[in-house]
Each structure stands twice: as structure tokens, then as C-alpha cells.
C-alpha positions as CSV (number, residue, x, y, z in Angstrom):
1,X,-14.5,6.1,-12.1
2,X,-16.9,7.8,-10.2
3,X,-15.4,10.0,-7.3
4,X,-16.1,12.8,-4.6
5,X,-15.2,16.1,-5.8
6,X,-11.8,16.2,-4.7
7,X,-11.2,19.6,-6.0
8,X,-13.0,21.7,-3.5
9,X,-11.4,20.0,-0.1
10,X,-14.2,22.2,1.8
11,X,-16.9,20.3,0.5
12,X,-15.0,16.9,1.2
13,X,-16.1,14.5,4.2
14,X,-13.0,14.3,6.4
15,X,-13.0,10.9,8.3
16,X,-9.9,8.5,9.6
17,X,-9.6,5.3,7.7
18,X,-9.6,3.6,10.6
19,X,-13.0,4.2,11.3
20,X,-14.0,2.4,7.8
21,X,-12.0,-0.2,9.4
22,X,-14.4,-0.5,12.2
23,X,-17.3,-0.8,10.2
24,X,-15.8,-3.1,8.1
25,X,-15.3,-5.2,11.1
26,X,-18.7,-5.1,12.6
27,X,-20.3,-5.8,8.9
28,X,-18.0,-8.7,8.5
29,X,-19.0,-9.9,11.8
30,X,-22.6,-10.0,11.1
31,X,-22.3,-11.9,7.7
32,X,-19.8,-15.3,9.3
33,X,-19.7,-16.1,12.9
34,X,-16.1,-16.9,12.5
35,X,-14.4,-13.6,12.2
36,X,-13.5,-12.6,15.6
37,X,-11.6,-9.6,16.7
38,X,-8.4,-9.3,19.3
39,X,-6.7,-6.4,20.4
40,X,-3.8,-5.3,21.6
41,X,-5.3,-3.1,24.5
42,X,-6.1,-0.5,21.8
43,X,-9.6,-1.0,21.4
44,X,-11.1,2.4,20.9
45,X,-7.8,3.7,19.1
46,X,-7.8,1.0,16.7
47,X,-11.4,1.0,16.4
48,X,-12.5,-2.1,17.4
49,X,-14.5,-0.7,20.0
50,X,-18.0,-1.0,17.9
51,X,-17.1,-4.8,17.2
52,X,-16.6,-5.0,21.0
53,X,-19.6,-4.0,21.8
54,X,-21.4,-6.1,18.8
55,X,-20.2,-8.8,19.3
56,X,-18.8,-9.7,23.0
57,X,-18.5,-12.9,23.1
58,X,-16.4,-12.7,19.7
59,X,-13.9,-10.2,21.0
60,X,-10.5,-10.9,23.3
61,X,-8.7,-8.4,24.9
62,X,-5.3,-10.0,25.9
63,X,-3.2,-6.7,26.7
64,X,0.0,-5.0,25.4
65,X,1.6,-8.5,24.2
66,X,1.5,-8.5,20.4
67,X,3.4,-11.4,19.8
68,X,1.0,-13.5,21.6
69,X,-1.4,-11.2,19.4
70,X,-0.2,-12.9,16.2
71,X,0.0,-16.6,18.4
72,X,-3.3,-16.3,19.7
73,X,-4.5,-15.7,16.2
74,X,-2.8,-18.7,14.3
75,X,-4.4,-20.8,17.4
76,X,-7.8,-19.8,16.2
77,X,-7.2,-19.7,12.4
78,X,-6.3,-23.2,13.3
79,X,-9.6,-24.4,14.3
80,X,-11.3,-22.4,11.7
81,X,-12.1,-19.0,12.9
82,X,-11.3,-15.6,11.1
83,X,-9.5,-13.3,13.8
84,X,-8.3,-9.9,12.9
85,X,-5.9,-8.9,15.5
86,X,-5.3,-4.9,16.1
87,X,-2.7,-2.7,17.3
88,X,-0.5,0.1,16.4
89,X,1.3,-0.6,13.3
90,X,4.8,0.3,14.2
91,X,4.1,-2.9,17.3
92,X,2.2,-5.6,15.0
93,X,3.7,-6.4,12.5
94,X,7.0,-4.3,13.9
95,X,7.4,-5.8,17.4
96,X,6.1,-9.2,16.2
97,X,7.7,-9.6,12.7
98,X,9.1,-12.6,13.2
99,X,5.9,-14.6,14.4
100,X,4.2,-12.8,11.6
101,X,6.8,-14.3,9.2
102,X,6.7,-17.7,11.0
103,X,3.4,-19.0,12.6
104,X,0.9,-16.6,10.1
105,X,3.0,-16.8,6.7
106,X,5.1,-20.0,6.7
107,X,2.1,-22.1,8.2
108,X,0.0,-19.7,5.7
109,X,-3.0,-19.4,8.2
110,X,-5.8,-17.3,7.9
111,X,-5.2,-14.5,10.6
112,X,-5.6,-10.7,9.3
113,X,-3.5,-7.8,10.8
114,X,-5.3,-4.5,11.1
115,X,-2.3,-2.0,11.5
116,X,-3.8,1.1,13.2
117,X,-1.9,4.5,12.6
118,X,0.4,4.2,10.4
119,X,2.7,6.8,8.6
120,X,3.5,10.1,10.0
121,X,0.1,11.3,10.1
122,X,0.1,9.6,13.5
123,X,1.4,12.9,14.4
124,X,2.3,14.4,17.8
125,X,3.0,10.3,19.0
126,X,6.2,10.7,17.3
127,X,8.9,8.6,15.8
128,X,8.4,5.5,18.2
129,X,4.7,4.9,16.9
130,X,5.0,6.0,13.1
131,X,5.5,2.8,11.5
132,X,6.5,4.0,8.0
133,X,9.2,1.1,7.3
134,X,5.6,-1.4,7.4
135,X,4.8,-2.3,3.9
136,X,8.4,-2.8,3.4
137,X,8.9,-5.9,6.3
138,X,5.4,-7.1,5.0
139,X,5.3,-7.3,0.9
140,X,9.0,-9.5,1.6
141,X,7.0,-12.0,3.9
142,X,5.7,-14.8,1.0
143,X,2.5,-15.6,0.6
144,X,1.6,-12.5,2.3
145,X,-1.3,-10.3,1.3
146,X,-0.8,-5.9,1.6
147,X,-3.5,-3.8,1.4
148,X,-3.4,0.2,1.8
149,X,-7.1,1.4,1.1
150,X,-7.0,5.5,0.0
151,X,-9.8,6.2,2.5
152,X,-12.4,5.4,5.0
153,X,-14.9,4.2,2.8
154,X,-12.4,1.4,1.0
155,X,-11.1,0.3,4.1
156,X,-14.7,-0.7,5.1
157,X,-14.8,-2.2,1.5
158,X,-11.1,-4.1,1.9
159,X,-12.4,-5.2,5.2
160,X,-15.2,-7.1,4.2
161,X,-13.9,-8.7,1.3
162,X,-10.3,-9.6,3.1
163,X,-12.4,-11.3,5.7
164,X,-14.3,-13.5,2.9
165,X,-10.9,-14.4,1.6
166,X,-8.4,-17.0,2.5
167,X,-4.6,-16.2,3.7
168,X,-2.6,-13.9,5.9
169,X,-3.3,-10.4,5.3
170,X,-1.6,-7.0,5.8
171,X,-4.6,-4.0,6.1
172,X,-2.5,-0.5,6.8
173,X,-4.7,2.4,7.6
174,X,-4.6,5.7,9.5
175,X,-5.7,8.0,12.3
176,X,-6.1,11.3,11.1
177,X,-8.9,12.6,9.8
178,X,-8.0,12.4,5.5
179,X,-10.3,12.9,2.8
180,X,-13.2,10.7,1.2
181,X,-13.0,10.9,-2.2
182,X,-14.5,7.6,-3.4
183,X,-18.3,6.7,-2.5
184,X,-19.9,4.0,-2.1
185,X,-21.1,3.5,-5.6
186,X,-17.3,3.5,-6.4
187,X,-16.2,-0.4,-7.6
188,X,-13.4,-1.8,-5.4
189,X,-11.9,-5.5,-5.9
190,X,-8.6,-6.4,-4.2
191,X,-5.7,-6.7,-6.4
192,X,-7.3,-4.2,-9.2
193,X,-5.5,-0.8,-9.1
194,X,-8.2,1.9,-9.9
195,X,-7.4,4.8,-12.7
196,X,-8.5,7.5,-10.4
197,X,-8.0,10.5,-13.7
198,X,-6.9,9.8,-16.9
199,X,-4.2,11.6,-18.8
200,X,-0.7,10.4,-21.0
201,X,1.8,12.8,-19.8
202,X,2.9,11.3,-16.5
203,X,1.2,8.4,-14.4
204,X,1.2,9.1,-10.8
205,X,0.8,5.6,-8.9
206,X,-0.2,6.5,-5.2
207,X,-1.4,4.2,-2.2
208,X,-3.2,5.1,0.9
209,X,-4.5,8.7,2.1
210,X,-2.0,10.7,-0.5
211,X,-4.1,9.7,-3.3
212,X,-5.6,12.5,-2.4
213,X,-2.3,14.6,-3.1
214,X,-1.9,13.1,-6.1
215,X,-5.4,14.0,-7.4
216,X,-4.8,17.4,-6.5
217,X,-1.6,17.6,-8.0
218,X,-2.3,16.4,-10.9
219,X,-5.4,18.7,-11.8
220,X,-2.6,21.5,-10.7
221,X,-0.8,20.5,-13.4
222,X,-3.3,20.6,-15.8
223,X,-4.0,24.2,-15.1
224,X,-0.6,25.2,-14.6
225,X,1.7,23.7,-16.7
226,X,-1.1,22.0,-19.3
227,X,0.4,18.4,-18.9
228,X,-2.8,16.0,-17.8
229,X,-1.8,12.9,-15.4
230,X,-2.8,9.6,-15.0
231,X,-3.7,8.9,-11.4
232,X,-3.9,5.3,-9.9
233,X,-4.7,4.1,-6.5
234,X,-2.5,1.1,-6.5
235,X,-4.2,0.1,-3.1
236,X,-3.0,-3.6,-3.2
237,X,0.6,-3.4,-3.2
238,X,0.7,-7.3,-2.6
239,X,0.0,-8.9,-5.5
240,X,0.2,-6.0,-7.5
241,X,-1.8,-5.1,-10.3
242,X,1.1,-5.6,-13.1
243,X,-1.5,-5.1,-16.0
244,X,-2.3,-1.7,-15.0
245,X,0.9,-0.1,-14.0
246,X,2.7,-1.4,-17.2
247,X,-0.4,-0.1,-19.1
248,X,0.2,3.2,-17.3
249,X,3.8,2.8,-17.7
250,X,3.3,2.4,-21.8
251,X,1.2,5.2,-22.3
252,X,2.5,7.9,-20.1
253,X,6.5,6.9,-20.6
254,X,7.2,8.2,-17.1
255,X,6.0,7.4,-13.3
256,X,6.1,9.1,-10.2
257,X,4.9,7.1,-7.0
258,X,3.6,8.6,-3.9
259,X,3.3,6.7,-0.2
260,X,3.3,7.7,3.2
261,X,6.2,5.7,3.9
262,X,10.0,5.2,3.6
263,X,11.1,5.1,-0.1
264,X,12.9,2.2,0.3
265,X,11.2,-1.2,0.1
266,X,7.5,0.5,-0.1
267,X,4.8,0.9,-2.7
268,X,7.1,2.4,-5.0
269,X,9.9,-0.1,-4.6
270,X,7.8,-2.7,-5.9
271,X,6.2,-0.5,-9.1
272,X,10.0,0.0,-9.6
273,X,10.8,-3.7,-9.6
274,X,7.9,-4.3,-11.9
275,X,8.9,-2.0,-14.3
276,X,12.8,-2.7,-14.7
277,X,12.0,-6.3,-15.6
278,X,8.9,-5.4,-17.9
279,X,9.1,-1.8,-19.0
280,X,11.7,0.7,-17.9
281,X,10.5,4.6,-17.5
282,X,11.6,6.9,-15.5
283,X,10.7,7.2,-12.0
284,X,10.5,9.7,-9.4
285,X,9.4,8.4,-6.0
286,X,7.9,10.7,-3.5
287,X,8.1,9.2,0.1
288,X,10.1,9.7,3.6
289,X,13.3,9.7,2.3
290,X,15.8,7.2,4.7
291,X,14.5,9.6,7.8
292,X,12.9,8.9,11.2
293,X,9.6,10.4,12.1
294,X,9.1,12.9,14.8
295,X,6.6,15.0,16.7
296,X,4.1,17.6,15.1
297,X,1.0,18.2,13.4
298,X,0.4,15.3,11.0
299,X,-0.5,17.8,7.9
300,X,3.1,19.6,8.9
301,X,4.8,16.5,9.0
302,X,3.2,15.4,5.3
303,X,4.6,18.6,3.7
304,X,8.3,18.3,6.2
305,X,9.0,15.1,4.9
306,X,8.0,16.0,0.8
307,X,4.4,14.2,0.7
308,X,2.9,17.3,0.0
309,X,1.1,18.6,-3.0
310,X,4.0,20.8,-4.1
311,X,6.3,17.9,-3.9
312,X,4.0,15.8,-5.9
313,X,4.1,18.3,-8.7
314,X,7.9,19.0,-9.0
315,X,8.6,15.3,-8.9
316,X,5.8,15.0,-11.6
317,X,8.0,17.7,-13.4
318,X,11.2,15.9,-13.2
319,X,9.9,13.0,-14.5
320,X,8.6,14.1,-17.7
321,X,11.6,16.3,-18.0
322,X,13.8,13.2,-17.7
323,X,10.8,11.2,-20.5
324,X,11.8,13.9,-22.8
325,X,15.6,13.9,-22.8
């Protein structure tokens, strides 16, 4: 897998994912008429802004109402358009869950949530705008879609392709600045988890803007303790690539799983539920662990709530202790 030189974070291009997401937009606009963009009165914080400008006559702004967000989308799905409706995460899908779950899901229409800022990278907003409880209220919504690109260039990459494809879809991403580590040479398909490093020692399943972490923790480990980790960007967390997380599964005989979000009910949650009914290992899961967000600089907060490097690695050492008892 061809990737950015993630060891030397200098040299790495620092740039939101939500800005892939904008370009995404804009690209995905120019190749069908149909996809459309609405917002939430977030516009330049969601990144819609460009799309805006593209394509006026394409865009709606209807305010801070994000239930009628998700309405006004199943309206156009309806009559055959392709609207990707934006706003903070934590307020669609987590003010409008339950039209989410009943006019996008049940009716299965083809409306797209972007859901801007999510985790605790957010930052200073604090706990009322870190929506780290998301993938949890979406993967349980049937026929749901959830996708968590690890940077800016595959969420410009997930964007296009979700908008070719049919059926309500999940896209999380970010607003801090994060790493690039994959290029544009780098193959990306929905639903195929990507073996970002090999090694048989531990697999380390990660989703979103801490597969960075995980790469760097995991060539840590190789100089440090000489154990070599398998790393995989398990970016579609609904459906899941089985195949590869039980291959990883086999030939490491321990996981840890990293997300910027609560333990409970995330990424991890579902590798878990994969595994006990296919092939139990050990697991360690590195997430927010049952906590609120709060306040601070979004690197801080990363490390504060056990996302960082270091709390990659000892959970990557637990695991293999526990592989070897």
C-alpha cells in the first residue's frame, strides 16, 4: 500500500478532512446534476462553501433546523436527486436521529449525511458539539451505510464514490488539521479495509484520523520492543470488511482497536461482535472511555482521553501479553 511517509510528521501535509469533503462535493457535483447540497447554516464550517459557490442553484440554505435537514432531503431523494445535507455531527444525526432512522433508513432513500467535526478534536467547542457517541446511534440504524475516511484525501475519494452509490449514508469527518498519509495514487473502495503495514504480532484496526496514531505506534513498537504490527484502516465500519479483520484476527492472534469515539457501540464494538461469533482473540480497545468531552486543545484532548500514541502502544502491549498467556 503505497503511503505518505508517516514517520517524519514534519514532512507530512496537515489538512482537515473536511476539506476533502468539500472537494469531494464540488467533483461530485460536476459529474451528475443530481447531487445537491443543503446545510444547516454551517456552510463554511462544514465546507460546503466551494459547492455553494459552484453550483448555486444546486445548494439550499434552510437554517439551524436539522430535522427539516434530513426531511427536506428525503423530499428530494424522492424525486430523484442526490442531496448531501451538512451540519455538526453531534446535531445531524444527534438532534435528528429519529428522522434519520425513520424517513432516510426505513423508507431507505438516498439522502447522504456529511457529519462535520466530529470527535474531540473539535476542540475548544466543548462537550455540547463533540459528537463521539455518532457511529454508535448510526451502524444500529438498518440499512444504513458508515463511513470514517483516515484523512483528507479519502474523504474526497468516499465522497465521490458514496454519491455514485445508492442508499442512506453516514460520512464522519473532522475539523482539525490531521495528517495525510495516503495519496492519491493510494486505491480506496468502500467496504474494503486497507492493510496500512504488515506484521503478525498484534493487528491494530483503526478508523478515521488516529490511523495515524496507530502507524506511529506501531513502527514504535518495532524499534522498541521488536514486535511488528499489522495496521488496518477499517474506514467503512458499516458493512464491515469481515474478510479482512478475521484474516488479521488469524494471523496476529490478538487486536487492539483505536477510534475517536466512545468505546461503546463504535468501531471497535462492532470488530468485537465480529470476532466473538467468528474468531475470538483478545481485544484491547483504545477509545473515550464512558466520558464526556470538554474544552481544550484538540491534540491535548487526544492524549486526555487515551488516543494517543503512548496509549496505542501499552494497549498493543496488553494484548499480546494476554495472546501469550
Amino acid at each position: 500500500m503505497r503511503l505518505a511517509d508517516y514517520r517524519n510528521k514534519e514532512a507530512l501535509k496537515q489538512v482537515p478532512t473536511r476539506n476533502g469533503f468539500g472537494e469531494g462535493l464540488i467533483e461530485a457535483g460536476k459529474a451528475d446534476p443530481n447531487v445537491l447540497g443543503i446545510c444547516a447554516d454551517l456552510s463554511e464550517s462544514t465546507r460546503m462553501e466551494g459547492f455553494k459557490k459552484a453550483f448555486p442553484e444546486r445548494y439550499f440554505q434552510i437554517g439551524v433546523s436539522e430535522q427539516m435537514l434530513v426531511a427536506m432531503g428525503g423530499g428530494l431523494a424522492e424525486s430523484g436527486k442526490i442531496p448531501w445535507i451538512a451540519s455538526y455531527a453531534m446535531f445531524n444525526p444527534g438532534r435528528s436521529w429519529e428522522q434519520v432512522r425513520t424517513i432516510m433508513a426505513l423508507n431507505e432513500m438516498n439522502v447522504k449525511i456529511a457529519g462535520a467535526h466530529a470527535g474531540v478534536s473539535v476542540g475548544p467547542d466543548g462537550a455540547t458539539h463533540q459528537a463521539i457517541e455518532d457511529i454508535a446511534i448510526m451502524r444500529v440504524i438498518p440499512h444504513m451505510l458508515v463511513v470514517v475516511p483516515c484523512d483528507a484525501i479519502q474523504t474526497k475519494k468516499a465522497t465521490v464514490q458514496l454519491s455514485r452509490m445508492w442508499g442512506p449514508t453516514y460520512l464522519r469527518f473532522g475539523r482539525e488539521k490531521s495528517p495525510v498519509v495516503t495519496s492519491e495514487e493510494t486505491p480506496f473502495e468502500l467496504g474494503k479495509a486497507q492493510v496500512f503495514r504488515d506484521g503478525d504480532d498484534c493487528a491494530i484496526v483503526a478508523c478515521g484520523i488516529l490511523v495515524y496514531n496507530a502507524l506511529v505506534a506501531a513502527n514504535e513498537l518495532s524499534e522498541e520492543d521488536g514486535v511488528e504490527c499489522r495496521v488496518v484502516n477499517n474506514h467503512t465500519v458499516k458493512p464491515m470488511d469481515e474478510a479482512t479483520i478475521l484474516a488479521a484476527a488469524r494471523d496476529c492472534g490478538t487486536v487492539v482497536t483505536v477510534e475517536e469515539h466512545q468505546i461503546h457501540g463504535g468501531m471497535g464494538a462492532a470488530v468485537a461482535e465480529t470476532l466473538a461469533q467468528q474468531y475470538p482473540v483478545p481485544i484491547e480497545f483504545v477509545g473515550v472511555n464512558d466520558r464526556f468531552g470538554q474544552s481544550g486543545d484538540p491534540n491535548e484532548l487526544i492524549e486526555h482521553y487515551g488516543m494517543g500514541i503512548g496509549s496505542i502502544k501499552e494497549a498493543t502491549r496488553r494484548a499480546i501479553k494476554r495472546k501469550q498467556r
